[in-house]
C-alpha positions as CSV (number, residue, x, y, z in Angstrom):
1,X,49.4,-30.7,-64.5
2,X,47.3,-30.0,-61.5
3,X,43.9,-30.3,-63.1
4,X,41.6,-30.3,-65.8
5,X,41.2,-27.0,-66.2
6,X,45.3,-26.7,-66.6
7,X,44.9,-29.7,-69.0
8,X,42.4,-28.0,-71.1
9,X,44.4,-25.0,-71.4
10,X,47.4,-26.7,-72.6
11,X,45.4,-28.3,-74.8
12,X,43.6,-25.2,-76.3
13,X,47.5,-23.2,-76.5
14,X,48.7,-26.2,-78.4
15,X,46.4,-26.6,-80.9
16,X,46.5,-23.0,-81.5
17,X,49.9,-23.3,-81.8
18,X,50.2,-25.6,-84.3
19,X,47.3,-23.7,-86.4
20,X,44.6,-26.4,-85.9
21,X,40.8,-25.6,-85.1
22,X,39.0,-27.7,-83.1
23,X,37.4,-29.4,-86.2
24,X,40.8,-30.6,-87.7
25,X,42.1,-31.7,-84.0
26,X,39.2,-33.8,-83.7
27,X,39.3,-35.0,-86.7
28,X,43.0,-36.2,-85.9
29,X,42.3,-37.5,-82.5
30,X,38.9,-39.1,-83.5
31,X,37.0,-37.4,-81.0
32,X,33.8,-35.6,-81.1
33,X,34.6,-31.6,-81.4
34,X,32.1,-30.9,-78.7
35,X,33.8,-33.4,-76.7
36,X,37.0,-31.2,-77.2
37,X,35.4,-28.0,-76.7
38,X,33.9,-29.6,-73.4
39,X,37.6,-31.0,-72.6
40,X,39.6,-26.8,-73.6
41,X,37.2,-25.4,-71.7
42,X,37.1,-27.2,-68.3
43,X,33.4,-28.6,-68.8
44,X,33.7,-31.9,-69.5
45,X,32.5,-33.9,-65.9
46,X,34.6,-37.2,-66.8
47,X,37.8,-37.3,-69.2
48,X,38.8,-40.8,-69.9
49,X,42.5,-41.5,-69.8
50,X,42.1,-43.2,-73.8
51,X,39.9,-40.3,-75.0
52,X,42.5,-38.0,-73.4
53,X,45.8,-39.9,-74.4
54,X,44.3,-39.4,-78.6
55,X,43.9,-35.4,-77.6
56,X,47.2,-35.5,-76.1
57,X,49.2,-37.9,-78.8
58,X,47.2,-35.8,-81.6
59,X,49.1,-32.9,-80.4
60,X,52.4,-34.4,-80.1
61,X,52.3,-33.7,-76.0
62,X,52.8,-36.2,-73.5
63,X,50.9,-37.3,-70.4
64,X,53.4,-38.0,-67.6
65,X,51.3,-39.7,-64.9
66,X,53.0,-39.9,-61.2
67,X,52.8,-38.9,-57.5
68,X,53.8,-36.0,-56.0
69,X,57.7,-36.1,-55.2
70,X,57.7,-33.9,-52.1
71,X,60.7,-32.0,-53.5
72,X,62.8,-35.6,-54.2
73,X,64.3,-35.4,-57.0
74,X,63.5,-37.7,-59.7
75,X,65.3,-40.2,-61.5
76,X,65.4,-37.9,-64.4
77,X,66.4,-34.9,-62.2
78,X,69.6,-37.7,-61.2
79,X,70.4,-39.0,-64.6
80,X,70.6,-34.7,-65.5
81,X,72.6,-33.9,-62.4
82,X,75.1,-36.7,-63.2
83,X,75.5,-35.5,-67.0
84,X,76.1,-32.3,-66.2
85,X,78.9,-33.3,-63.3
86,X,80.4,-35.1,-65.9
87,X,80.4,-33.0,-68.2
88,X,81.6,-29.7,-66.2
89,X,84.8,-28.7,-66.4
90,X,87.0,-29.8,-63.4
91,X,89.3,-27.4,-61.2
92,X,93.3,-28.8,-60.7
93,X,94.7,-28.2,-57.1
C-alpha cells in the first residue's frame, strides 16, 4: 500500500466482497461506522495502527508494514526462488 486512500479502497472492495455493509463490518471490528466510512473514503485525518489492524483483521487481510526494498528481493522472494529451483526439473548433460 502506498497510502490511505489505496488502504481505503482495499478496504471498501473487501467488504463488498465478502457481502458486508459498513454497519455489519463495524460491528465486527468494533469501530464506529462513520469512522469506517471516514477510513473507505480517504477522509479520515489520522488512522491509528490498532483502530486500523481491527478493520484489516475483521476482513481477514493483513497489514504488512516494511521499508521500501529498492528492487532487493526479499526474504520471501529468496525462500520462493529456492523452492522453485528445487523443485524444477533438472537438464542431464
Amino acid at each position: 500500500m502506498t497510502d490511505l486512500v489505496q488502504l481505503g479502497e482495499l478496504i471498501r472492495k473487501t467488504r463488498r466482497e465478502k457481502g458486508l455493509s459498513q454497519i455489519e463490518l463495524a460491528a465486527k471490528a468494533d469501530v464506529a461506522r462513520s469512522r469506517l466510512n471516514d477510513i473507505e473514503n480517504a477522509r479520515a485525518p489520522e488512522v491509528g495502527v490498532t483502530l486500523l489492524l481491527r478493520v484489516m483483521n475483521a476482513l481477514d487481510l493483513d497489514l504488512y508494514p516494511g521499508t521500501h526494498n529498492s528492487g532487493r528481493p526479499t526474504l520471501e522472494d529468496l525462500h520462493r526462488e529456492e523452492e522453485e529451483t528445487a523443485n524444477a526439473p533438472r537438464m542431464g548433460r
